[in-house]
N, C-alpha and C positions, 0 to 999 in steps of 0.2 A: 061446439061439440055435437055427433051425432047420436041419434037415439040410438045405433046399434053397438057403440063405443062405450064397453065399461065404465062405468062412473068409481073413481074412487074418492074418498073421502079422506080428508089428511086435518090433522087438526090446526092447520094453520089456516084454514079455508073462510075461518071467519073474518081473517083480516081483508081489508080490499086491498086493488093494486094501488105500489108504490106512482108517487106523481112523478111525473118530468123533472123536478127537481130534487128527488131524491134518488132516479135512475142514473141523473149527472152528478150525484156524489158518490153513491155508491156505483156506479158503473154496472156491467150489464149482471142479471143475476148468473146463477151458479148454473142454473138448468140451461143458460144459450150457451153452451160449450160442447159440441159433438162427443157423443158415446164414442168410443173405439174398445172393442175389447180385446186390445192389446196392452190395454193401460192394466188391466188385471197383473200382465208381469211387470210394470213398471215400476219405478221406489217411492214410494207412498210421499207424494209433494206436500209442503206445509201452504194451505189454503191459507185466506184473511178471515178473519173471525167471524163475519157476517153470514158465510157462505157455507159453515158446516155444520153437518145433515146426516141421518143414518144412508149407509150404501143403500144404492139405488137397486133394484130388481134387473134383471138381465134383459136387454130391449126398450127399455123405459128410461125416459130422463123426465125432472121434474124440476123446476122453479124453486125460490127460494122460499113461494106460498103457496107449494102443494098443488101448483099447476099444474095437469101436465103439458109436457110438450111435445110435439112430433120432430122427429131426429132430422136434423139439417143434413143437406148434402155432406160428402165426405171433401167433395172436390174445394170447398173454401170454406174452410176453417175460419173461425174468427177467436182470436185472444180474449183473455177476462176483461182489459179494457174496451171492448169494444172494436181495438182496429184489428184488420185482416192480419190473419199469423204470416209471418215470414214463409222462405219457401225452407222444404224438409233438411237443403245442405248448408243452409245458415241458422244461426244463434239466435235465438228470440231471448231482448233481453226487458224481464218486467220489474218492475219495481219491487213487488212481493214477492220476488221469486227467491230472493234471497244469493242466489248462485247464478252464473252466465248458463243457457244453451235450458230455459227451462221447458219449455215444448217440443225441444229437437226430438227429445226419444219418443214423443207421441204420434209421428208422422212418418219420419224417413223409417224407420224398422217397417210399419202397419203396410205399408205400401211398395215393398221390396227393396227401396230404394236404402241402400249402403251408407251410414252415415259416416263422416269423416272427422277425421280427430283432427287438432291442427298441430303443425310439423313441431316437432323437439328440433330445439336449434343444436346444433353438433358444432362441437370446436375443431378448428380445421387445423390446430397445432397436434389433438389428438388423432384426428383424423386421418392426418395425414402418414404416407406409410413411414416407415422406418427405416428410410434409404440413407445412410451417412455414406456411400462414396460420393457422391453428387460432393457436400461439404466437404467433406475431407482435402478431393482434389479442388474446390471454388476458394478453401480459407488457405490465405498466405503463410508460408512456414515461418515460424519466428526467429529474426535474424541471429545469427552467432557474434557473440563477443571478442574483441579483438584475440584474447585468447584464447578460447576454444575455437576460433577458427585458425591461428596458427598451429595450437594443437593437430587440427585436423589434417592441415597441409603439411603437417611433417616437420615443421620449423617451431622454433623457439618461443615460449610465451614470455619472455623477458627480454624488458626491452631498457637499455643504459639509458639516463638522461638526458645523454646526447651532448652538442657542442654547445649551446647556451649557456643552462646549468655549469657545464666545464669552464666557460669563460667567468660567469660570477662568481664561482670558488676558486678560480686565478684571481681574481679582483679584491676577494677578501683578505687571499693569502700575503698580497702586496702590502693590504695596507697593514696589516700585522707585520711580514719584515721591516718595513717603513719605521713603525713606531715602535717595539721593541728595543732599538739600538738607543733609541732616545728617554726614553723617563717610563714606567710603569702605571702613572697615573694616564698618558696616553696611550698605553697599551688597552686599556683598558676598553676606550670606546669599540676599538674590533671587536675586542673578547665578548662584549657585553651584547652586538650586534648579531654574533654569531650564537649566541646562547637563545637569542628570542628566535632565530630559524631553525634551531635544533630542537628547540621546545614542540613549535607549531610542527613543525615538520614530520616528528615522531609520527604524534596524535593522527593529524592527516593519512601516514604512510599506511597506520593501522586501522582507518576506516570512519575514524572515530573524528566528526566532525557537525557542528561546532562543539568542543571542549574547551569552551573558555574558564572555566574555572580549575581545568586540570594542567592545561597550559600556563596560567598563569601564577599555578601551583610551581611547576619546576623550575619557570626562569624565574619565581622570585627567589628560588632555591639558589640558579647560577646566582645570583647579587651578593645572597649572602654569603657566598662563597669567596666571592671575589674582596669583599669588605674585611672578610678574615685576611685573604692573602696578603692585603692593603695594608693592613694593622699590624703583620707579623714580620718574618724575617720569612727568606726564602726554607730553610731548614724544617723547619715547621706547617709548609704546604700540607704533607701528608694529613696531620693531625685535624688542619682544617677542616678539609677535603672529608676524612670519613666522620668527624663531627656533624657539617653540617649535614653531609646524607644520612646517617642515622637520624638527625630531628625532621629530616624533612620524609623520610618515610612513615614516620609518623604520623605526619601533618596528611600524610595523604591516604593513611589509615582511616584517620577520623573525616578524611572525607567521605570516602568510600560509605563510612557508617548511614551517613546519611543520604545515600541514595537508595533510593526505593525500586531498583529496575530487579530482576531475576539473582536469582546466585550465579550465574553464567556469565553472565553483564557485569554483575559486578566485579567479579572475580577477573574477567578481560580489562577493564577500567584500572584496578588494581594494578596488574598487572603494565597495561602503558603508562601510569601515572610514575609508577618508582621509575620503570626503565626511560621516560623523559626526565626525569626529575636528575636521575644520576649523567645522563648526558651531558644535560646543562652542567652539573658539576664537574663532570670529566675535562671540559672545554676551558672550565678554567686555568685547565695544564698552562695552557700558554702563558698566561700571568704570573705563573710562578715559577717558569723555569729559566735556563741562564739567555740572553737575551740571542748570543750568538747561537746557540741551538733552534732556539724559535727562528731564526734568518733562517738554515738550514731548512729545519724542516718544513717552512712553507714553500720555499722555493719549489722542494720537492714534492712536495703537492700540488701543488699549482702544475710543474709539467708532466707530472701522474697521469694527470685527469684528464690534462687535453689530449696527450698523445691514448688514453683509452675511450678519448670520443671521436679519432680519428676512425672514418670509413674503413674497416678493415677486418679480416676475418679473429672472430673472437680470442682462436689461443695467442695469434699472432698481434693484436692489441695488447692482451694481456703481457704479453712478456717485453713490449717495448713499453707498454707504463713503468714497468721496473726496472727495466734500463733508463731512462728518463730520471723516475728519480733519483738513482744512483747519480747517474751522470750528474743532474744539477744538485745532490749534497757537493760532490766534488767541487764545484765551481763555485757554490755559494762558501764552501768548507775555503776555500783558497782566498776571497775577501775577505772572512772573518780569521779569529784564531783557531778554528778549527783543524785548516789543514786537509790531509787525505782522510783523517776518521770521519768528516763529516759527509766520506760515501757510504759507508754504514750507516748511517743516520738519515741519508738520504733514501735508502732504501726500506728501510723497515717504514717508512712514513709517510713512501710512496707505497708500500704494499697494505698497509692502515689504511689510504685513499682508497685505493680498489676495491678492498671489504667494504668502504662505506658507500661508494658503486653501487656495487654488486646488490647491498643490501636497499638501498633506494631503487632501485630498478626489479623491484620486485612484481612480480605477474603484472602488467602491464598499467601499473598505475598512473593516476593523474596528471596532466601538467603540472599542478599548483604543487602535487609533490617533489616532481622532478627542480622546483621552483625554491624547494623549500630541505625538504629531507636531499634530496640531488646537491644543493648547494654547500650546506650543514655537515653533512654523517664524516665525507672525507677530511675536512678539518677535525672535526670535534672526535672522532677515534684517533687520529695523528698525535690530540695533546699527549696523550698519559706519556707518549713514545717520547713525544719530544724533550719531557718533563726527564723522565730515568736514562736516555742518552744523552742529555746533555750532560746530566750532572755524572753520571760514571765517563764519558769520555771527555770532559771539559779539565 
């Protein structure tokens, strides 16, 4: 100290200085840290305990024993630990600081130097402009369905089952002529075959897949149908017939109770359960009708179908199915005792097959349909026919 250098007096003046080892615990005092009087507008930092003191007088720094001190360069700054502060565009970060960047604002502002934030990260999905023609023409159009794309081209969205399907309901129809002529109890195996593709076939046609409980609802309906026909006399078909469908609509009431899907749903399910259920029963026509009528009428089914899977233009298929069966009641009416009435008969049974065409080949459905309902609908709408012409013109 010089004699010409005010003396002040602080009353911590009687303690002497701290030693070397408690400068390396405590680290450097509060007075080795450069004035700037920019800290004035700074936000008042939270110190360590040891270090605070009433404000200092403007010009003057002091120790944390009433030292004083002479103000260090501005040009190197040193931290409360002792090491040199970073430079003004980086974060100093101290342990008591409490928060990152705790010296930045004592430097970079004082010294004109601009301090910098660091970048906000931006999403580059928001960022990005709002151009959807770019996508629009990059994403693929989503393909059209066999029939709205025939829709669109102008042509037909239903498509027949085609020659397959026509060939396996020739092949059922056989074996129905076949075993009719012969005993009722081998009638039966067709009847019974044909009931379980009329069942599945529905269900499928109408969307409704797997419905194994609803399926197996209606053909047990055909069985019981057939077990009545079995036990009775031919006279008494009718009575069977709407006996058992009244119990089995029932049966399929109290299905329905128990499902838990929409009233929409349910009300569809409903809806294909009775109308499979009575299929199956209709199909039993052929079981109960006279034996040379079932000849008839399969014949004529059987060349229904195939001359309407013949390549050909629609109306012009359409009316050679119906000559077709006419033509074969005729031929098959001349083996049996039927005679020339069984071209009537041949034709109303081939126009029964068409309907059941028609209606299996609805808006371009599945193979397994065309497999199923394709095979099924022309036989089993033919029974009722074959059932009330045989017995009125037999």
């Amino acid at each position: 100290m010089s004699d010409n250098q005010p003396q002040h007096h602080h009353p911590y003046d009687a303690y002497p200085d701290p030693s070397p080892d408690q400068q390396a615990a405590y680290g450097t005092p509060y007075g080795q840290q450069p004035y700037d009087p920019y800290m004035q507008q700074q936000p008042h930092q939270q110190q360590p305990s040891h270090a605070q003191h009433p404000q200092q007088p403007y010009g003057y720094e002091y120790d944390a024993y009433g030292q004083q001190q002479p103000q260090p360069p501005a040009a190197a700054p040193y931290a409360p630990d002792g090491y040199p502060a970073p430079a003004p565009h980086q974060d100093a970060h101290h342990p008591y600081d409490g928060h990152q960047g705790g010296q930045q604002g004592s430097y970079g502002p004082a010294h004109g130097t601009t301090a910098t934030a660091e970048p906000v990260p931006v999403d580059p999905v928001a960022a990005a402009p709002a151009d959807t023609s770019a996508d629009t023409a990059a994403a693929p159009a989503a393909p059209l369905k066999p029939n709205q794309l025939a829709r669109a081209e102008g042509r037909s969205p239903i498509i027949p089952p085609g020659l397959q399907p026509a060939a396996l309901t020739a092949l059922l129809a056989l074996l129905l002529a076949l075993a009719a002529p012969v005993a009722r109890p081998l009638l039966v195996v067709p009847v019974v075959l044909l009931q379980a593709v009329t069942a599945a076939g529905w269900f499928r046609l109408n969307g409704m897949w797997p419905a194994r409980q609803g399926i197996a609802l209606a053909f047990l309906g055909g069985l019981a149908t057939d077990a009545g026909l079995l036990a009775t006399p031919h006279e008494d078909a009718p009575l069977v017939a709407i006996g058992t469908l009244g119990v089995w609509c029932l049966l399929v009431i109290v299905l329905q109770l128990r499902n838990r899907s929409s009233a929409d749903e349910r009300m569809y399910a409903l809806t294909a359960g009775l109308t499979s259920s009575a299929l199956a029963v209709l199909a039993a026509g052929h079981l109960a009708a006279d034996p040379d009528a079932v000849v008839v009428g399969a014949a004529a089914v059987a060349l229904a179908t195939l001359a309407r899977a013949l390549p050909l233009p629609g109306p012009l298929s359409l009316v050679l199915g119906l000559l077709a069966g006419a033509g074969a009641g005729i031929a098959a009416g001349q083996l049996t005792g039927m005679g020339t009435t069984g071209a009537l008969l041949g034709l109303v049974a081939g126009g029964c097959a068409l309907i059941g065409l028609r209606v299996a080949s609805y808006d371009y459905p599945s193979r397994f349909v065309h497999l199923t309902a394709g095979v099924a609908l022309p036989l089993a709408l033919a029974a009722p026919a074959v059932y009330v012409l045989g017995r009125a013109l037999g």
